[in-house]
C-alpha positions in Angstrom: 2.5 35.1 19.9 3.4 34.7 16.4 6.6 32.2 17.6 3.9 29.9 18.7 4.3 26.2 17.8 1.3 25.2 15.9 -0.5 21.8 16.9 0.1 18.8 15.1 -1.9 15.4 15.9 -0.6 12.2 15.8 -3.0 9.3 14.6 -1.6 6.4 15.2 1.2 4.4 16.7 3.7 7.3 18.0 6.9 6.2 16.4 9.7 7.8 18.3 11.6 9.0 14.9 8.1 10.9 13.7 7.9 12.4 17.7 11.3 13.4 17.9 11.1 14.6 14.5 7.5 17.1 15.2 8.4 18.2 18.5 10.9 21.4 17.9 8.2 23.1 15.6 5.1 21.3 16.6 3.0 21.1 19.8 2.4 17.1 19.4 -1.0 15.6 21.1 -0.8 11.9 20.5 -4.0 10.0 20.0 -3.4 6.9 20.7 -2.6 8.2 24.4 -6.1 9.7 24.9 -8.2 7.8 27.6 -11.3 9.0 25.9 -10.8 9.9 22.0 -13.9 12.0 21.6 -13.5 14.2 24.4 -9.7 14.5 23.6 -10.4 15.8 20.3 -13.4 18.3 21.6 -11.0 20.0 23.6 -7.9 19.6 21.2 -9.6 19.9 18.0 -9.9 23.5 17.4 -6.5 24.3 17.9 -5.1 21.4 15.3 -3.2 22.4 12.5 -1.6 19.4 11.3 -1.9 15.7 11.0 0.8 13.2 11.1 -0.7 9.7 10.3 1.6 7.0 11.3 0.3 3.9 9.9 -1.5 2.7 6.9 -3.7 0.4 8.7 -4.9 3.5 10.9 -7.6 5.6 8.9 -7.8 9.5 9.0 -11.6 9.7 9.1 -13.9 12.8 8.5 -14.0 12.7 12.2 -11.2 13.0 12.9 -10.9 16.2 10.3 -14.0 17.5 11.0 -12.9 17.6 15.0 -10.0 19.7 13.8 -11.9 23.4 11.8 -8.6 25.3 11.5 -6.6 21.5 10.0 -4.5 22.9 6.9 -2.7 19.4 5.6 -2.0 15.4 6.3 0.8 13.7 6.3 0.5 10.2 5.9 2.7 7.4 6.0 3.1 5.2 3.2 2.4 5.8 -0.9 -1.2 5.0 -0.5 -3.3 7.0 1.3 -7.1 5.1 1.1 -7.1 5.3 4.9 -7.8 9.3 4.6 -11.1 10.6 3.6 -9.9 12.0 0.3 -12.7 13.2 -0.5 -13.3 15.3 2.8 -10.1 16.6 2.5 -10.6 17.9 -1.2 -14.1 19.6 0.0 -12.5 21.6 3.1 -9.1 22.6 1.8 -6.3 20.1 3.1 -3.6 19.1 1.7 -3.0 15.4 1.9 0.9 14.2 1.6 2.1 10.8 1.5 5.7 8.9 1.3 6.9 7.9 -2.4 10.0 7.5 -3.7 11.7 6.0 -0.4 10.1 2.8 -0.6 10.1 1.9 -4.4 12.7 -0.6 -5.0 12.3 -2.3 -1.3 8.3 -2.9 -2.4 10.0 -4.2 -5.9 11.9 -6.6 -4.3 9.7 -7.9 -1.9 7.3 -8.4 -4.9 9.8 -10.5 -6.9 10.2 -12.6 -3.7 6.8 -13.5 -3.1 6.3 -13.6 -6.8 8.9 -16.4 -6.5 8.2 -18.1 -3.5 5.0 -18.1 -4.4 5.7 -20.0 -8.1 8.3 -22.2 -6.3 6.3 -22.9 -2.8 9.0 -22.1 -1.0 7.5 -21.1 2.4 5.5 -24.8 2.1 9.0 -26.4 0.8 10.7 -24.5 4.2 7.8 -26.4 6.0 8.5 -30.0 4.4 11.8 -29.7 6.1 10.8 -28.6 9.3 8.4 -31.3 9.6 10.7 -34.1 9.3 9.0 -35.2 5.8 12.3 -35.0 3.6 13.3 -38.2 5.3 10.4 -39.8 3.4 11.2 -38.7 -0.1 11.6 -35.5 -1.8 9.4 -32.8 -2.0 7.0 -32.6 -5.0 7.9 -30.6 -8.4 6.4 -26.9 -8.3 5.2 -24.8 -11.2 7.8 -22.3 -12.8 8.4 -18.6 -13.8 9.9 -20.1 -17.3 7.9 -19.6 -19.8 5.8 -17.6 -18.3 4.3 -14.1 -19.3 3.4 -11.2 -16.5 0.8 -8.6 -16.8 1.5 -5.7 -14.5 -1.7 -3.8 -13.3 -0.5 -0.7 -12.4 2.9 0.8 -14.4 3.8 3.3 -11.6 6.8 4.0 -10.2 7.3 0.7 -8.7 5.5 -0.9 -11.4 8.3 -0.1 -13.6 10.6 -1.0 -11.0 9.3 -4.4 -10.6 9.4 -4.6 -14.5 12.9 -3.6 -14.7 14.0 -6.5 -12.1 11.8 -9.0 -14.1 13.4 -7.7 -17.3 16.3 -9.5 -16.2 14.0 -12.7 -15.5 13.6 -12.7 -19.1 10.1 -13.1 -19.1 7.7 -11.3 -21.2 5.7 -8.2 -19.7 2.2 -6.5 -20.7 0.9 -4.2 -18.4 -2.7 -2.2 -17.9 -3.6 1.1 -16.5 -5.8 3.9 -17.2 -2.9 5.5 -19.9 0.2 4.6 -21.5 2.9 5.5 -19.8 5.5 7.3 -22.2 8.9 5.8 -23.3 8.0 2.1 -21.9 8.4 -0.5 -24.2 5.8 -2.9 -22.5 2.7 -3.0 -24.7 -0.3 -1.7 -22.8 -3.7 -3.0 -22.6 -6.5 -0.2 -21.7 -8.8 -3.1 -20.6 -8.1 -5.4 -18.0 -9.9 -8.5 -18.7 -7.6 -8.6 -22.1 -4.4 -8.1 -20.5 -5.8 -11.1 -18.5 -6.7 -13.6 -21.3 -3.2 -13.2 -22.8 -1.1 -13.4 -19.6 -0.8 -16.2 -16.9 0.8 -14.5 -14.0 -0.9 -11.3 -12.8 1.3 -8.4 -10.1 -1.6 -5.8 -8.5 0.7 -2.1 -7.8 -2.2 0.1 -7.7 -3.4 3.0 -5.6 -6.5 1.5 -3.4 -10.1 3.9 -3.1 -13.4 3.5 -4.8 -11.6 3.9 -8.2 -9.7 0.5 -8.2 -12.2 -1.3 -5.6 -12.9 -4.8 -6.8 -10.6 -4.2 -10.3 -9.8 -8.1 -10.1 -13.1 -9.6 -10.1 -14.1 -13.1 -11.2 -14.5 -12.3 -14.7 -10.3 -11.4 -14.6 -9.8 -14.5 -12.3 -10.8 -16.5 -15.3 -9.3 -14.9 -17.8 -6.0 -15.7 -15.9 -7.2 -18.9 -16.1 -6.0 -22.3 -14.4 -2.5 -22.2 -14.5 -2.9 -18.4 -13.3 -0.6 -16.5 -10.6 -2.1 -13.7 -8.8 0.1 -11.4 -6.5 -1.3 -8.5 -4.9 1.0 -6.3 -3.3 -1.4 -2.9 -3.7 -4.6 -2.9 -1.1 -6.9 -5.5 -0.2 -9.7 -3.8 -1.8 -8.4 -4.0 -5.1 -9.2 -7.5 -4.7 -12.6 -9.0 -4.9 -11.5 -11.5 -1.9 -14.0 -13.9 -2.0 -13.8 -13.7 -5.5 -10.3 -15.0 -4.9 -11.1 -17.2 -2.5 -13.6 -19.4 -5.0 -10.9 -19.0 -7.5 -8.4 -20.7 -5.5 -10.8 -23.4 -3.9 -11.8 -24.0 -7.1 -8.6 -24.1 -8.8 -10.0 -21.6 -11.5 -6.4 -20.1 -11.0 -3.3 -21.9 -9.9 -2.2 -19.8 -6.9 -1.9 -16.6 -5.2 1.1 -14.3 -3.4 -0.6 -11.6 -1.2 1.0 -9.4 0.7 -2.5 -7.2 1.4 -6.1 -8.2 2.3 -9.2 -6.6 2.5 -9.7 -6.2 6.1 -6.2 -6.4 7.7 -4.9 -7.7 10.5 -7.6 -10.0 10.0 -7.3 -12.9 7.1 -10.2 -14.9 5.9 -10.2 -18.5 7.6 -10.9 -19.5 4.1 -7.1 -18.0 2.8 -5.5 -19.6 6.1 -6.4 -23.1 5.5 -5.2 -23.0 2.0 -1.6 -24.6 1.3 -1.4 -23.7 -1.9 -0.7 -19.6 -1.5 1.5 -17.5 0.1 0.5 -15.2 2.6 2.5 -12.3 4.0 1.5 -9.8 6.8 1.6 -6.3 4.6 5.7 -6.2 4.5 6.3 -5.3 1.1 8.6 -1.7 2.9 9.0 -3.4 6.1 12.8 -3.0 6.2 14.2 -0.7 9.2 16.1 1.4 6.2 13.3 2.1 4.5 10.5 2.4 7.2 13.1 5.0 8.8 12.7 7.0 5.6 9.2 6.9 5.1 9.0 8.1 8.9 11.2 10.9 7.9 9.2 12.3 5.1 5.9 12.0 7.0 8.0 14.7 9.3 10.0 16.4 6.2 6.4 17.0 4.9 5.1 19.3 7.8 8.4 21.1 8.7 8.1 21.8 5.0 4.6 23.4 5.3 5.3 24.6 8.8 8.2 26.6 6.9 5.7 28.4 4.8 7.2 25.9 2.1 5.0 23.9 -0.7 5.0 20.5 1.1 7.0 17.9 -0.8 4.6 15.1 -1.7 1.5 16.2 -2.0 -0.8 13.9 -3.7 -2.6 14.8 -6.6 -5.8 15.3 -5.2 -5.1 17.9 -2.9 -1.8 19.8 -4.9 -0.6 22.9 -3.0 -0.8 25.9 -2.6 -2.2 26.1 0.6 -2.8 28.4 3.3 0.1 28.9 5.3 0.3 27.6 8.8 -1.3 29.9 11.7 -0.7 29.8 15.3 -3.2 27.8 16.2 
């Protein structure tokens, strides 16, 4: 039956646009909708294909891949793609794909946002007026982006798109990853703790994984210093969270913006009782626009395999070729 759909699974939430989008050339088996997991993919398994992961915060485990023998690629939602065992993948021969280029410039404005509500206080300024508490006088001068100097850690694609909007802030930018990055003007620092000493408001746009765990540590929390911004709008792991947490208890920096944490949906207790950050629940794409997008390419990816096509973001781990897809 060569005109056989082949078998995609769905891991995660099934998003109608990613459904609709599979079903003409895929068989789809949703997950999520299995009463018992393990036994679902026993019997399913060996006739998988495909992967569609729907969600960030929903992991692609070696389980999961191992389950599936004849499983050729992944397409993940999102530009990170921590949450699937790279390094499985790699070792057996699939193709991992993920979602850039659709949700650059929302992330970059989202991270200018928090960047500024989180300089101004705005979400605690938002609550002085609710409260009732203007009445009583006004509400207390905040820190500024004037004067200021950012170090970018990470000069990707939205890196430089955060840059660009900040360019316009008029604020001085440095920047640190593991290479220059041709034709930018920024001056890069190869070592993180000296990009930190000479800057006092840090953005995190890095990939998460064991390369980047832990990259802000202490050490750079000090560097930053007191009158320090952090914003992380990469992955929680990046992070060192409790690192951050005694940073901020301790006032070793001034204040943070994160929009990712280390073990999400859950926040530290610690983070929550703080008034002095800003904490937002992983929204830096969360527009319908551009979540309708990234849905699409999650599909646009296997239809492009499934047509015998090289898929059209495969990450650099896994680059195609790869086999063609079977019947299976």
């Amino acid at each position: 039956m060569a005109d056989a759909k082949p078998n995609v699974l769905l891991v995660g939430p099934p998003k109608p646009l990613i459904v609709n989008g599979l079903s003409e050339a895929f068989a789809v088996h949703v997950l999520a909708d299995a009463a018992d997991p393990d036994a679902f993919l026993a019997e399913i398994g060996p006739r998988i294909a495909a992967i569609a992961c729907t969600m960030v915060t929903v992991n692609v485990t070696r389980d999961i891949m191992a389950a599936c023998p004849n499983l050729k690629i992944v397409s993940t939602f999102g530009v990170g793609y921590s949450h699937v065992d790279v390094r499985y993948a790699v070792a057996h021969g699939i193709v991992i794909t993920n979602t850039p280029g659709v949700l650059t410039e929302e992330v970059a404005d989202t991270t200018v946002g928090l960047l500024l509500a989180t300089i101004h206080e705005l979400p605690r300024a938002d609550r002085y007026v609710r409260d009732g508490r203007w009445p009583s006088g006004d509400y207390p001068l905040t820190a500024t982006l004037r004067g200021r100097t950012v170090g970018m850690v990470g000069m990707g694609a939205i890196g430089q798109a955060i840059a660009r909007r900040l360019d316009a802030f008029g604020v001085p930018i440095l920047y640190h990853s593991r290479n220059p990055v041709p034709g930018l003007h920024y001056r890069h620092y190869p070592r993180l703790i000296e990009l930190a000493r000479d800057v006092d408001t840090m953005i995190v746009i890095v990939p998460g994984g064991p390369a980047t765990r832990h990259l802000v540590n202490a050490d750079v929390l000090a560097a930053l210093g007191e009158n320090g911004v952090l914003v992380n709008m990469a992955r929680g792991s990046v992070v060192d969270e409790q690192a951050l947490i005694a940073a901020l208890r301790d006032r070793t920096i001034l204040t943070a913006g994160l929009d990712v944490f280390t073990d999400e949906p859950h926040v530290p207790a610690e983070l929550l009782a703080m008034d002095h950050t800003v904490l937002l629940p992983h929204v830096g794409s969360a527009t319908v626009a551009t979540r309708d997008r990234m849905d699409r390419l999650v599909v646009d990816n296997l239809l492009a395999w499934r047509a015998g096509k090289a898929p059209l973001n495969p990450v650099a781990e896994t680059p195609w070729p790869q086999a063609a897809p079977g019947n299976g």
